[in-house]
N, C-alpha and C positions, 0 to 999 in steps of 0.2 A: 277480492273475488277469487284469485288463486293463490294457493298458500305453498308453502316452505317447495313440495316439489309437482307438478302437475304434470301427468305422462298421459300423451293424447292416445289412448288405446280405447279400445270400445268398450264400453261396461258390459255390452249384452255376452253372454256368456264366456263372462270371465273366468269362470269356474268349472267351466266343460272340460270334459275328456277325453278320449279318444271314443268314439260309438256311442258318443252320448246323442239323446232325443229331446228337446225340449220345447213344449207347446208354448208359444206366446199370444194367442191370440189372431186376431185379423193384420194383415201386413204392417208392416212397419209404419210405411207412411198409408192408412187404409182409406183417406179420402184429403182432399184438399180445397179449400175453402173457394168457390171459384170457379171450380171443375163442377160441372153441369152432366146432367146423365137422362136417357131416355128419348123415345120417339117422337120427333117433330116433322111435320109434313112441311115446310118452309122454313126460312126465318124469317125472323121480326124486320129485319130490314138497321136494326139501330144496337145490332152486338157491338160493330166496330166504334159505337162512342156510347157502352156502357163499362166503365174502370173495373166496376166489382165482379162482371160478367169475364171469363177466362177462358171459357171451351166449354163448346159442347160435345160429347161422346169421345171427348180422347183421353185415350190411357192416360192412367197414372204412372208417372214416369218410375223409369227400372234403370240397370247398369244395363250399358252399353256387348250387349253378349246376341249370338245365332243361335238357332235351332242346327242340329248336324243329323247326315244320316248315321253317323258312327263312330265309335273314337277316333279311330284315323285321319277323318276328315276336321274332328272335333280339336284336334293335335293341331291345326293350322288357325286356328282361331279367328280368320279374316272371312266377312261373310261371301267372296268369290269361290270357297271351298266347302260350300253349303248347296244343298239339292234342292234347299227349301228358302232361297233368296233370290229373287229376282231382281237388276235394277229399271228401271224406267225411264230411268235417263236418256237420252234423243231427242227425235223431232216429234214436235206435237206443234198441234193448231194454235194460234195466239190475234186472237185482236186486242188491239188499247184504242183506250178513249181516255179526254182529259178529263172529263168528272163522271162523278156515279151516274148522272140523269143519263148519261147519253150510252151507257156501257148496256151490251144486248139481252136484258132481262131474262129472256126464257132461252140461252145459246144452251143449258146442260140436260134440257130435252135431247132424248138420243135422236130424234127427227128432225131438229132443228140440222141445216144445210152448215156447215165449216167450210165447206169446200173451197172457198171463194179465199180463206181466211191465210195467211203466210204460217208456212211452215217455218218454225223457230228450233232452237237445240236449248234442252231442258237439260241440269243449271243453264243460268243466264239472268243477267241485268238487263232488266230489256233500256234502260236509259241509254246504257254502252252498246247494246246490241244494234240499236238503232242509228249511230252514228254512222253517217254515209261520208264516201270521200271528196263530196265537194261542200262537205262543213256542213250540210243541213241534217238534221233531227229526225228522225224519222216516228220514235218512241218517247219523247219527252224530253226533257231539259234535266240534265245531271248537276246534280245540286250540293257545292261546298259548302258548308260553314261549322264553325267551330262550338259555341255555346249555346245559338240560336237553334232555334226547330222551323221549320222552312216555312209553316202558316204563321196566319195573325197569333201572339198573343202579347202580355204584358206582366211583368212581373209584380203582380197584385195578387191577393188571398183571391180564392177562389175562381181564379183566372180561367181555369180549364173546364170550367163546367162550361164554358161557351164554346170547346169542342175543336174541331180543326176543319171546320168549314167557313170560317169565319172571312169576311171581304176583307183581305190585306189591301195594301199600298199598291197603287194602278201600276209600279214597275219592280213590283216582286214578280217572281217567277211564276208564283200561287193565284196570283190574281186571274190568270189564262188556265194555267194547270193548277183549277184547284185542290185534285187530287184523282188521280189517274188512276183509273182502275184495267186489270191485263184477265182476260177471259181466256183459260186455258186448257182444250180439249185434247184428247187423246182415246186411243183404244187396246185392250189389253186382253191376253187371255190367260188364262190359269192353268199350271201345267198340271196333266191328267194326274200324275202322281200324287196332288197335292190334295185329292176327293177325300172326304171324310175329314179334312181338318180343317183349322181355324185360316181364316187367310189375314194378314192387317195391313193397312198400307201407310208408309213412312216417309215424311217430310222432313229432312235435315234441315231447311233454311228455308223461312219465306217471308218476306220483310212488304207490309208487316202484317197484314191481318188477311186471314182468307177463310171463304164458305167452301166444302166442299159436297160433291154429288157423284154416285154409281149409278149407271144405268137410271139417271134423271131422279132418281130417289133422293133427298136431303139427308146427307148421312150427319155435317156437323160444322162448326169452324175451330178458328185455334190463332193466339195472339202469340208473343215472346218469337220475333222472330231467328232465335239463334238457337233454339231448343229442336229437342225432336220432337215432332207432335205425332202420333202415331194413332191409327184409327182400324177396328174391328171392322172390317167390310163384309166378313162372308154375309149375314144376312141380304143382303142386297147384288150380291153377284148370280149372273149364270151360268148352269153349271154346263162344262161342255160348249161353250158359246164364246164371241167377244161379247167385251163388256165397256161400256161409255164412264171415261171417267173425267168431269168439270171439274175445275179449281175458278174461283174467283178471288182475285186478290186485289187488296186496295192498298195503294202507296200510305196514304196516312189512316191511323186509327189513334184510340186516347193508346195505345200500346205507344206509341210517335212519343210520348211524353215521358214516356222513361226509357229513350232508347235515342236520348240527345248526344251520343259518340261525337268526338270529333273525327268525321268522316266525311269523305260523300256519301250524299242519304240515294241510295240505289235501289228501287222496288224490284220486285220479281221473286222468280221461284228459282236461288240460287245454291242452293245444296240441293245433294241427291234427296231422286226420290225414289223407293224401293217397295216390293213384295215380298212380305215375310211369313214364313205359315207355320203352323203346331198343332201338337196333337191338342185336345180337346182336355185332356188332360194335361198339366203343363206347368215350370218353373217359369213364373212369371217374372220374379228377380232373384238375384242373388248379390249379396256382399261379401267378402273376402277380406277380412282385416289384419293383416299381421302385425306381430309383435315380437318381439327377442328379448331374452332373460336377461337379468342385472349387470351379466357380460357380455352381454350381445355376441353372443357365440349361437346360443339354440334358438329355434326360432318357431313360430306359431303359427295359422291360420284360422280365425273366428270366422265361422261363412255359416252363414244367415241367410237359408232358402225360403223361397214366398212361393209355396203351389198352390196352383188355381183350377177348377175344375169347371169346366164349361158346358160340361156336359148338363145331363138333365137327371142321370144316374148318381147315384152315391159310388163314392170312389173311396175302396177301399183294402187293405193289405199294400200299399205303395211305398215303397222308401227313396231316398236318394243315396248314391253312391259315387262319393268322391276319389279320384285319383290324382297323383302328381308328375308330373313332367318338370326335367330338369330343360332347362335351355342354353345352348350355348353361347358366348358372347357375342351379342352382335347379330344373332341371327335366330332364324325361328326353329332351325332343328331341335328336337327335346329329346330326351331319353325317359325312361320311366323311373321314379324313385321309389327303392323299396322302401318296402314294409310303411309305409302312410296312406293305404288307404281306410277310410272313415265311412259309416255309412250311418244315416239316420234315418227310423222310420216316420212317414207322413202320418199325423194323424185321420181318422177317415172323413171324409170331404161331402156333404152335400151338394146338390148341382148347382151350377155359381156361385160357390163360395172359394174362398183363398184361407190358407193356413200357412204360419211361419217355423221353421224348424230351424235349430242351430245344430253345429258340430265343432269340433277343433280337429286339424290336422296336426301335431307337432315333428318338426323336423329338427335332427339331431347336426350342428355343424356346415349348418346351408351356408350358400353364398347369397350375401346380400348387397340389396340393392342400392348403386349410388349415380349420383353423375359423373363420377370418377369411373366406377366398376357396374355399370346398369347389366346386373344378373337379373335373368326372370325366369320366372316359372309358368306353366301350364298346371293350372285348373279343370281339370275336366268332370262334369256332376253327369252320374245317368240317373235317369227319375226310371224307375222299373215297378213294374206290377207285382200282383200278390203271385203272378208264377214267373217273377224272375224275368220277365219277357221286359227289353229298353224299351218302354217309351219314346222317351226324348233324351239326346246329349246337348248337351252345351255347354261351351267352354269361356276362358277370361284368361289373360296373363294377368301374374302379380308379381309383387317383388319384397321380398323379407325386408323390412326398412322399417325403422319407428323414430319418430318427429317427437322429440319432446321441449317446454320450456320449463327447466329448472333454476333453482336458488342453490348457485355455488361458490362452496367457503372459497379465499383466497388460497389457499395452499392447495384448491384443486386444480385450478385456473393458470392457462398457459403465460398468464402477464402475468400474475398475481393480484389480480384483483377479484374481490369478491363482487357477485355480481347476479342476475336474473337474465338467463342465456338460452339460446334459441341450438337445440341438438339435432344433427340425424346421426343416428348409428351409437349415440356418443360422443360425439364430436361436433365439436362450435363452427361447423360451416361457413362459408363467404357464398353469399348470391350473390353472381356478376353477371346481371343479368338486362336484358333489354324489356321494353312493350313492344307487342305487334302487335297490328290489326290486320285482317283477312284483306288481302287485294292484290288486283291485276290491272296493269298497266289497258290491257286489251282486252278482259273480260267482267272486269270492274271486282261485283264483289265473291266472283266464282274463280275458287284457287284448285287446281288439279293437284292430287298426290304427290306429280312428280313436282309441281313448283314445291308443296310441303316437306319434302324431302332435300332438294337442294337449300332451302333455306336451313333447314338443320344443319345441314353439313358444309354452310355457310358459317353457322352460330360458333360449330365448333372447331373449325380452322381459324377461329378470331376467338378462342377460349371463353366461349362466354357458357355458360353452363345454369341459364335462369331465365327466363319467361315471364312475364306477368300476362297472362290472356287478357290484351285489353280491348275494348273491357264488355267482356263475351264470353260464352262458353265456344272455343273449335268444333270440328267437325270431330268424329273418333278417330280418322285416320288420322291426327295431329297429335294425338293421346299415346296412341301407338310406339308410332317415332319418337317423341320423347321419352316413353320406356325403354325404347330400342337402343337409341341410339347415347342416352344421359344428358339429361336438360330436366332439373327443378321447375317445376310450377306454379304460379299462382292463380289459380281456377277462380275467375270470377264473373257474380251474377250480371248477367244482362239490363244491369238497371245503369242510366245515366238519366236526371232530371236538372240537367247543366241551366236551363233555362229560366229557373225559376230560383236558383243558385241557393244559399244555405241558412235564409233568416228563415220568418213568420208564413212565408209565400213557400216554404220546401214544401213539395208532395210526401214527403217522410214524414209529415205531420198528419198527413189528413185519412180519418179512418174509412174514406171510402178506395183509397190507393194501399190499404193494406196487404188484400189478399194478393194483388199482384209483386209485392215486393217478396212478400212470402212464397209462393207460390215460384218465386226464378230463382232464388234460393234453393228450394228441396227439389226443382229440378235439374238443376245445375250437381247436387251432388251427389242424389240416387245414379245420374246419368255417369258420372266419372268417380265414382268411390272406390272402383276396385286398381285404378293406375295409382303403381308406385309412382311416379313423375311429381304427381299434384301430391304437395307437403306444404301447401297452406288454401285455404279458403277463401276468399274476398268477399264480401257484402254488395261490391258496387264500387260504383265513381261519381266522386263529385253529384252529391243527389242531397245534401244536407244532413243532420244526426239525428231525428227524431224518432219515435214511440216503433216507428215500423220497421225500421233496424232492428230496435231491440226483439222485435215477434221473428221479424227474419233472422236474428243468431242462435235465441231459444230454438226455432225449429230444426238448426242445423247440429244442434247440437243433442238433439232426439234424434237422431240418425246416424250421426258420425262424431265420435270423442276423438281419433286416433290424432287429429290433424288441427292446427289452430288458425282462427278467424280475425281476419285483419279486415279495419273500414277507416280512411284514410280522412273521414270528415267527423269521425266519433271515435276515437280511442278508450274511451271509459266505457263504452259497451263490448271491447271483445277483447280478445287476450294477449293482444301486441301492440306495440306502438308502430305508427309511417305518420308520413307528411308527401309533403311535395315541394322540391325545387328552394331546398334550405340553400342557404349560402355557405361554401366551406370555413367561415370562422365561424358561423353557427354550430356544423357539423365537427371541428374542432375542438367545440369546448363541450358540445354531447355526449360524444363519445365516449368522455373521460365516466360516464355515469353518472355526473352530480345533478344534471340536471331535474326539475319534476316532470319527466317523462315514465310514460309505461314502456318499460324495456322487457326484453330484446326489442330494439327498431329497426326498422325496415324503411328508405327511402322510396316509396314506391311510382316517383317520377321524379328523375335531376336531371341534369349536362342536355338539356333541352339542343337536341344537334340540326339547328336550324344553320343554315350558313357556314361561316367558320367559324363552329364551336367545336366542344369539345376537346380543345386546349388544354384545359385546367381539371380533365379528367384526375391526374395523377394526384393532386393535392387532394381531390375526396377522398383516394384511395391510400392515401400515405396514414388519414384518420380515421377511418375503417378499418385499418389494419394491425393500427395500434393498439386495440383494447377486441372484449366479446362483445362488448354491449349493444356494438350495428351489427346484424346478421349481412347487412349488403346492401343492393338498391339497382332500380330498375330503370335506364337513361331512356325519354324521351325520346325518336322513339327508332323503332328497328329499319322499318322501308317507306322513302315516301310512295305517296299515296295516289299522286298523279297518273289522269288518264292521258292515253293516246287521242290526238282530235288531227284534225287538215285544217291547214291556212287558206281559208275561201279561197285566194288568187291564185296562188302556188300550186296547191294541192299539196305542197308538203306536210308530213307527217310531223308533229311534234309533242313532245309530254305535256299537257294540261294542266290546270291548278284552278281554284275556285275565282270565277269570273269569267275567263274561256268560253264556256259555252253561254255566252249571256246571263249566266243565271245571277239572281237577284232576291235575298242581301248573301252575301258570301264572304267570307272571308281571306282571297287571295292565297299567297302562297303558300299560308300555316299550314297546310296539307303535306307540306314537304320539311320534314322533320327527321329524315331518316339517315343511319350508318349506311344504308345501300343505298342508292336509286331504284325509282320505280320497276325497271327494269332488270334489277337485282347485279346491277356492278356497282362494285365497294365505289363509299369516295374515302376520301381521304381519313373522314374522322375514324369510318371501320378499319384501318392497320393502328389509328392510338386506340382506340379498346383492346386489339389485338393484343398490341405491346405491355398495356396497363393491366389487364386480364391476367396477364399467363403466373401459370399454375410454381414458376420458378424463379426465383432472386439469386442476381448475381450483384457481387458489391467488392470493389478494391477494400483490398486492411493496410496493405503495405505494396503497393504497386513498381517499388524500385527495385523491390525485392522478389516484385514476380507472383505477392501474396493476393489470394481471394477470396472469398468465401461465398458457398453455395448452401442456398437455403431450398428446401422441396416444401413449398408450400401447399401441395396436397394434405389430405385427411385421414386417404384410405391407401395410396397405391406409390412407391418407388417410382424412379425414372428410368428403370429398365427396359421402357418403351425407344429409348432413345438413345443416340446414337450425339454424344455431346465434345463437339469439337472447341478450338479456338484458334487462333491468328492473330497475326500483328498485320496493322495496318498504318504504314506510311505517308503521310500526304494522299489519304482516300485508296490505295493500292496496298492488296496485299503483299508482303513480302514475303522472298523466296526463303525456301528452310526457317520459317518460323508459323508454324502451327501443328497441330498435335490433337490427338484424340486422348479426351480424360477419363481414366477406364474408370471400369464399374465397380470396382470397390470404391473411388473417392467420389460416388454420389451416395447421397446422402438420403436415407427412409423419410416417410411420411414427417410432414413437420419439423424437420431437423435439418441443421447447417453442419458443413463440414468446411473445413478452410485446406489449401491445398497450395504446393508453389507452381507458377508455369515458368519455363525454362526460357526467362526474358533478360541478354542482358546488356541491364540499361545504360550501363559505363560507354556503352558502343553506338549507341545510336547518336545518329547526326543530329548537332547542336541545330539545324537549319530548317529541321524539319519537324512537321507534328505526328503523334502517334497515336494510336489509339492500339487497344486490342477486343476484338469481336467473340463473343461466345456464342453458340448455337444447340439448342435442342434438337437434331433433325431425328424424323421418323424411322428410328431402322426395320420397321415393318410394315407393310400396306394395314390402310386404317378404314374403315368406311368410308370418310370424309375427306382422305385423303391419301397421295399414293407415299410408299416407302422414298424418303430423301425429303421431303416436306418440311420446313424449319417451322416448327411449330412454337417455339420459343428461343428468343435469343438476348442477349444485353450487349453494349457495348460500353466499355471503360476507358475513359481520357489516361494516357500513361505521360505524354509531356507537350509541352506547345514549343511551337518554330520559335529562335531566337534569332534577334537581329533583322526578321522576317522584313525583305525591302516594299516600300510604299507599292500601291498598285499601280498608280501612273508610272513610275519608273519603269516598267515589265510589262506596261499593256503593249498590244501591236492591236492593226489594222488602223484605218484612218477613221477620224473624228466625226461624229453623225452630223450629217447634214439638216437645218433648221430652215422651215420656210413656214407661210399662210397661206392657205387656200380658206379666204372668205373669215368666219367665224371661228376655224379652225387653227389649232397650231400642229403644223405639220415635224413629226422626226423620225431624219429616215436615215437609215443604217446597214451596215452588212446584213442581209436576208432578213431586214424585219423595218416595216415600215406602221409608224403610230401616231394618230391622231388626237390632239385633243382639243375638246369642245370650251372655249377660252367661256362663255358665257355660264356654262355648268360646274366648269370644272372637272368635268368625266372625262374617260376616255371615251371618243366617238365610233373609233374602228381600230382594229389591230391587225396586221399579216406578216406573216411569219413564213419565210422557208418557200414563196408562194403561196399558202395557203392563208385565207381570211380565217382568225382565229373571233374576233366578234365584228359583228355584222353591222353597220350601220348605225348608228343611237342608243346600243344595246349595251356598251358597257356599263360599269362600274364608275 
């Protein structure tokens, strides 16, 4: 299917030049099989369990970009620096009920009374929200499990046409809550400024299915709860007035069926919701593709505008007018770059209709974009009239970068092997990379900026530099940050159909679950096509291989060539290979390239860090690092997932896991799989990623001698960031006048070792004792993510062992622990630490230490 070299660059105007125009037709993506349109005075009542049904009245999805009043404003790209965004977020009205029957049918009448109703804060779980501190429920039963979907079903063909109202098992959770619906009012007004133009209103997250209503009017619904669902409201608002706005949402819809995550299944309206307005004439989307010449020196942007005219007039003499903003590292300040601006004329427009125009920026010597050196740029488009007059600004970061998989001879190839390799920049990359999913300890599945941010700069104090969005598309401001900050992506569709697993019984097979696998696809990547970060695509997770993949890669590949598509349950349908949770002598002998694999591979789940795992990190990474042929892989997974609940007696607070809240069937502690804790303190396994991760090799050659050698395993950037010491260390204690800073000529560029002597010597050191010596990468500059002195990378080198070293009973002191029974127990007690163990279990019963009880009661190990 791909031959000798494949360069993921976008075919639509490949050929363009600078001021060039060129008419393509109706939008790129100009309808979607699914998406429903037109005025309805109610619903049917049976959207939420029709598969082929997917929205009514909501946009067709676009990239992720604001309306501005001006460039200036347009130079900040975040929509808090917009005149023409509003959020919504706060308190509004909420009642729940556990099933449809009983949920207040007419509450989006504006005359129906709320008043009675609990004010809530919009995001929110209401599962989590509702949790009180003496253990009782107030909003439903939070519900763990892993493979399973939380109603009746069975993994049989045709299974799902019996829906998710089905009578499960009298001590499932479902059986009582068979599906909870959350009634959610609010009132809003539209700011005067905003007269004469279009208003829309926007839903980041809302799991999983919802109707909504303006001023009691039926405006529409909208399933995929991880997408933005976006809806044209001005007809239905008052002008000058408040205005009534219902949401009805239902925990389960057939949407439940492909959105089996291993998570807590958490309803509500948990991303933002916002006000967004434009002119009547108006850039509905844009893409921004870049590209870099054979040397990846100069560099491109292909941007593909989609304008739409809403008006009733013909629109006509319009163009767009692009400009470029440099950015500086790390931050959002831009400059302006000369000489690249582009401008294309719109062809002329009837009223609601949309036209697509292309252009090329070419920039001479840009700095491009990586997770080593994440440069970006400001796009800024003005849509202007036939007198020149702005319309509309809106802006996007990008980032000069191009993803390619090519066939390369051995003598190109850093091992020497000839091979089929996975590039950015030109260069064969390592993703060290984790999965996350969205979650809060205490707000479940509503994450704030700032938690999004410290977990980046969590990511990369522990060098991890890779993502796999699992398995979802983020919120924008997650897209953001990892342009900002340099973190690789694996952007994928919101499909999981774990349930029905990957024979005869997958939903990938059945063509009435088409449109929606299609359908989260192209909105997954109109919505984030212009972030350099995301440099690969996913299909999905665990949902089986059939016929509707293949429609969902075809489509993705009508939109977007620059970037390549990975699906971890069908490899012969897209352009790379993964699996999950190989075993390292598998991985071993893959590596080498002889296997019948589609290469480049990608691990896109291993080192499962339940427990104490993650041990045996270093051996995956010893064969990964030996050849091109693994670009990397993505460990199981980032944070667990555990909520906060109170112990009925106690009231104490403690982290959660599936079972906790009574819920039923569940899967226990698999919830908690993570480098961090819920609460985001590393455990243990996140310092071995740390160590295993980092971007630098150190290794003894001749250690008598003092000899080492230093490898810079980066792609793009020296270690001039750092400040690289070393020591000798004695029986655990550094020693005095032995250590040294190794200057910056003896490190070593991108990809290259340098060997070097350190001033050790070894004739002198005590036969009695052991030695070691420590390297250190520390930060000699403040970093984002971390302050100046930060050892961001370090090794340590065995230099000799104690000789003659005497027995340890010889040298111990203090006196002998004392042994007794209390009952069932064996009791041993010692200098400041007294331990129990349960003779019938064999566990440990209780532990204390120092005074303090370190396990409680029956709770250990």
């Amino acid at each position: 299917m791909l031959r000798n070299s494949v360069i993921f660059s976008t075919i639509l105007a490949s050929l363009l030049s600078l001021d060039t125009t060129v008419t393509i037709g109706q939008t790129i993506t100009s309808s979607i099989d699914g998406f429903q349109y037109g005025a309805t005075t109610a619903p049917k009542g049976n959207e939420w369990e029709s598969p082929q049904l997917l929205s009514l009245n909501k946009e067709l999805p676009h990239a992720s970009f604001f309306s501005f009043q001006n460039v200036e404003s347009a130079r900040k790209v975040l929509p808090e620096h917009s005149n023409y965004w509003l959020s919504l977020n706060g308190s509004w009205k909420f009642n729940w009920v556990k099933t449809p029957e009983e949920r207040p049918k007419d509450f989006y009448d504006p005359n129906y009374n709320v008043g009675a109703w609990e004010s809530v804060p919009v995001p929110m779980s209401w599962n989590i929200y509702g949790i009180q501190k003496d253990g009782s429920l107030k909003y439903g039963v939070p519900i763990y499990t892993n493979q399973r979907v939380i109603f009746h079903h069975q993994v049989k063909v045709d299974d799902w046409r019996g829906g998710v109202m089905r009578t499960p098992a009298q001590d499932w959770t479902t059986y009582v809550y068979r599906n909870e619906v959350g009634s959610y009012r609010r009132n809003f007004t539209v700011p005067t400024h905003w007269d004469g133009r279009e208003v829309f209103i926007n839903f980041d997250g809302v799991d999983s299915f919802f109707y909504l209503w303006i001023n009691g009017k039926y405006v529409g619904f909208s399933k995929n709860s991880r997408n933005v669902a976006s809806f044209n409201i001005s007809p239905y608002l008052k002008k000058g007035a408040e205005n009534v706005l219902a949401v009805e949402v239902y925990r389960s819809s057939d949407a439940s069926f492909l959105e089996d995550q291993d998570m807590f299944r958490l309803p509500g309206i948990f991303r933002d919701v916002s006000l967004t307005s434009t002119p009547k004439v108006q850039i509905r989307d844009l893409a921004a593709i870049p590209d870099l010449d054979s040397n990846y020196e100069n560099g491109s942007l292909k941007i593909t505008s989609t304008v739409r005219n809403l008006g009733n007039k013909k629109a006509e003499g319009y163009k767009v007018v692009y400009s470029l903003y440099k950015n500086k590292l790390y931050s959002d300040e831009n400059t302006l770059v000369d000489q690249t601006e582009a401008s294309s004329a719109v062809p002329a427009l009837d009223g609601q209709i949309s036209n697509s125009i292309a252009a090329t920026l070419n920039v001479k010597n840009q700095d491009k974009w990586s997770a080593e050196l994440p440069y970006r740029y400001t796009l800024v488009a003005e849509l202007k009239d036939k007198k020149n007059k702005t319309v509309e600004t809106i802006s996007t970061y990008v980032g000069f970068r191009k993803v390619e998989i090519k066939d390369t001879k051995a003598a190109d190839d850093e091992f020497g092997l000839a091979g089929r390799y996975y590039y950015v920049n030109g260069k064969t990359v390592k993703l060290k990379g984790v999965n996350r999913h969205e979650t809060n300890p205490e707000h479940g599945k509503v994450v704030t900026r700032e938690q999004m941010e410290a977990e980046v700069k969590l990511m990369k104090r522990a060098n991890i530099n890779h993502v796999r969005n699992s398995h979802y598309p983020e919120p924008a401001y997650w897209y953001y940050l990892c342009d900002k900050y340099g973190i690789y992506l694996e952007d994928e569709a919101n499909i999981e159909s774990h349930e029905y697993y990957y024979g005869k019984e997958s939903l990938s097979h059945v063509p009435e679950w088409k449109n929606a696998h299609v359908a989260r696809n192209i909105e997954m990547v109109h919505s984030t096509i212009n972030h350099p970060a995301v440099v690969i695509w996913s299909l999905g997770n665990e949902a089986g291989p059939g016929d509707n993949f293949v429609a969902a890669y075809q489509a993705i590949k009508k939109i977007d060539t620059s970037r390549p598509v990975q699906y971890e349950r069908n490899n012969t349908i897209v352009d790379m290979g993964s699996n999950q949770y190989p075993s390292i002598d598998w991985v071993r002998g893959a590596v080498k390239g002889t296997y019948k694999l589609k290469y480049p591979f990608h691990i896109s789940e291993y080192s499962h860090s339940m427990g104490n795992a993650v041990g045996n990190l270093i051996d995956y990474w010893e064969a990964i690092e030996s050849t091109n042929f693994f670009m990397g892989g993505a460990i199981w997974d980032w944070i667990d997932q555990a909520m906060y609940y109170y112990d009925k007696k106690t009231g104490e607070r403690f982290l959660a896991y599936g079972g906790d809240f009574g819920d039923k069937p569940n899967d226990g502690t698999f919830v908690n799989n993570g480098l961090i804790f819920a609460d985001m303190k590393p455990k243990p396994q996140y310092f071995e990623v740390k160590k295993v991760y980092q971007n630098a090799g150190v290794k003894a050659v001749d250690i008598q001698q003092g000899k080492i050698e230093l490898f810079n395993k980066n792609y793009f950037k020296d270690l001039s960031d750092y400040q690289v010491q070393w020591s000798l260390y004695k029986d655990g204690v550094e020693v005095k006048n032995s250590a040294g800073t190794i200057s910056a000529a003896d490190l070593p560029t991108a990809r290259q070792r340098k060997q070097l002597i350190l001033p050790i010597n070894y004739a002198q050191l005590d036969a009695g004792s052991e030695y070691f010596v420590k390297v250190q990468f520390i930060l000699n500059t403040d970093r984002p993510w971390a302050a100046k002195g930060f050892v961001q990378m370090e090794e340590q080198l065995f230099v000799k062992a104690a000789e003659n070293k005497p027995l340890i009973s010889s040298v111990a002191q203090g006196a002998a622990p004392l042994l007794s029974k209390e009952g069932d127990l064996q009791v041993v007690k010692g200098d400041q630490f007294i331990a129990k163990f349960d003779n019938k279990t064999g566990s440990i019963y209780n532990l204390t230490y120092g005074g303090k009880q370190v396990i409680r009661d029956g709770e250990g190990p």
